[in-house]
C-alpha positions as CSV (number, residue, x, y, z in Angstrom):
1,X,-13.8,-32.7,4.5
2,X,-9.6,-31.7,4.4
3,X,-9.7,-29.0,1.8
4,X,-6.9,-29.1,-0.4
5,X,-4.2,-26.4,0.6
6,X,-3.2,-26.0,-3.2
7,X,-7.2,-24.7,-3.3
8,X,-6.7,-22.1,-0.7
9,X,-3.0,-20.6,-2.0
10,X,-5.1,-20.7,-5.6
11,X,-8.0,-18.4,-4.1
12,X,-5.6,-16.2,-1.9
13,X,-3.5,-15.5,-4.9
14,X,-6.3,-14.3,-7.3
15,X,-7.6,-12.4,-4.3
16,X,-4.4,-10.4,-3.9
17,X,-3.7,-9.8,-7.8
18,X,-7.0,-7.7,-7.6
19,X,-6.0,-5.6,-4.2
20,X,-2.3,-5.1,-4.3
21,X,-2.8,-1.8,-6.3
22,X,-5.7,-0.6,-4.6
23,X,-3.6,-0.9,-1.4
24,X,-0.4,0.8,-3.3
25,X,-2.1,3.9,-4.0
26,X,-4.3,4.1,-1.2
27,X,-1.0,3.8,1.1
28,X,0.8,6.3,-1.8
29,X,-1.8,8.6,-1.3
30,X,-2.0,8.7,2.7
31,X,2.0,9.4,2.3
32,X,3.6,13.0,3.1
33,X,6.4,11.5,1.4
34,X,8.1,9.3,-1.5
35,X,8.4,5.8,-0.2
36,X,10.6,3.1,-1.5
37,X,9.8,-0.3,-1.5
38,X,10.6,-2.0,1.6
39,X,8.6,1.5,3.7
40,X,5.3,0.4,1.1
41,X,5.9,-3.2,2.7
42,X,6.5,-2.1,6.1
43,X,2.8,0.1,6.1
44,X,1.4,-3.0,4.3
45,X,2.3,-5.0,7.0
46,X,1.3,-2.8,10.2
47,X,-2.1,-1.8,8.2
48,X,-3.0,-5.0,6.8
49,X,-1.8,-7.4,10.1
50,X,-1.6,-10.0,8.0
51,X,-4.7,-9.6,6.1
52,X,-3.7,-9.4,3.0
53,X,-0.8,-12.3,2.5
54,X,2.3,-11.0,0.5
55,X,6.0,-11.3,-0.3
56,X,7.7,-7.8,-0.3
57,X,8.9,-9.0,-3.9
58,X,5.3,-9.3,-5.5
59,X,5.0,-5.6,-5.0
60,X,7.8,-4.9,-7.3
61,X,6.5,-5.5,-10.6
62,X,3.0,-4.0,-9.7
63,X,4.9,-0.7,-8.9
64,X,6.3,-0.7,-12.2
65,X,3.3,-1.7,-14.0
66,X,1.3,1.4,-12.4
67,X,4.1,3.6,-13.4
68,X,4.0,2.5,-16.8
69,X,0.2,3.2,-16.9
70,X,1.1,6.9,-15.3
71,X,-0.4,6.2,-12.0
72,X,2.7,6.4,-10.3
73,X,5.8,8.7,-10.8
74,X,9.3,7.6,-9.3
75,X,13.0,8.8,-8.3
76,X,16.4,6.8,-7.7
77,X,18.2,8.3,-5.1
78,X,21.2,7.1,-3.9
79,X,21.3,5.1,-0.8
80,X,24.3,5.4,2.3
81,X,23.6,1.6,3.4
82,X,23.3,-0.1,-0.3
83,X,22.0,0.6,-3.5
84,X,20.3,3.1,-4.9
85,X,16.5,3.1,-4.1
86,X,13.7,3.9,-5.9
87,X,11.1,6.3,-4.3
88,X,7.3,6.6,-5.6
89,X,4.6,8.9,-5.5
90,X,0.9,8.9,-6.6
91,X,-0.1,11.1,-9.7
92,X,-2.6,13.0,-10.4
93,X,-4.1,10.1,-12.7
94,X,-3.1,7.7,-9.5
95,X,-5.5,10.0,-7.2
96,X,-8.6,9.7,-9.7
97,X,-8.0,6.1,-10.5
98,X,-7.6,5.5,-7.0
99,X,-11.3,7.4,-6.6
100,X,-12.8,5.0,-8.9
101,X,-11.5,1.8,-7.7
102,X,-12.3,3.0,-4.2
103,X,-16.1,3.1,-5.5
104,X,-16.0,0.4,-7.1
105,X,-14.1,-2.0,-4.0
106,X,-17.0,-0.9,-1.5
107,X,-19.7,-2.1,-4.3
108,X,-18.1,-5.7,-4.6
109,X,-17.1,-5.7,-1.0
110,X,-20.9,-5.0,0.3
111,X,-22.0,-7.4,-2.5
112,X,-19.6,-10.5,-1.1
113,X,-20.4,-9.8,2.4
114,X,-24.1,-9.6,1.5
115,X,-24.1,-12.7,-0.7
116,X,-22.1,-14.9,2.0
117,X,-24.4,-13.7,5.0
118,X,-27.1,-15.1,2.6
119,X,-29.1,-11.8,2.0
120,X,-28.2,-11.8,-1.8
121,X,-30.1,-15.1,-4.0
């Protein structure tokens, strides 16, 4: 049986709207630094290998929508090879939030892997 590709992009996508902010902060948090955008993508892409299926410009509004929420704070600083670029670190809020999704990841996660190596039902 072909299984429909539309199926698959469907699944992938509602995977990744649940973990790109987990994987923000988590990489947020790990940094001794503000990063801007493209450096968030860059770490996603060495960490993840591919594992978790983005484009750079999905992380965009998710950055803005965890700074509106306060989990993030930001800077524009200007740039010498184009525009000015906005860097982001985690906030206090971000670290605790970040604690509780952490928690709340490895309970699902253990759950899934249980269920689909059939010791769950």
């Amino acid at each position: 049986m072909e299984i429909p590709e539309s199926a698959i992009r469907k699944f992938r996508k509602e995977l990744n709207a649940g973990t790109v902010a987990l994987v923000l902060l988590a990489i947020l948090e790990r940094s001794a630094e503000p990063l801007y955008g493209y450096q968030i993508a860059k770490r996603i892409d060495v960490g993840g290998q591919g594992a978790l299926p983005m484009k750079q410009g999905t992380l965009y509004p998710v950055l803005r929508s965890m700074e509106d929420g306060d989990l993030l704070e930001s800077r524009v600083e200007p740039s010498v090879s184009g525009p000015p670029r906005k860097y982001y670190t985690i906030t206090g809020l971000g670290r605790a939030v970040l604690g509780e999704w952490r928690q709340a990841w490895s309970q699902t996660r253990d759950f899934v892997d249980a269920t689909l190596e059939g010791d769950v039902g």
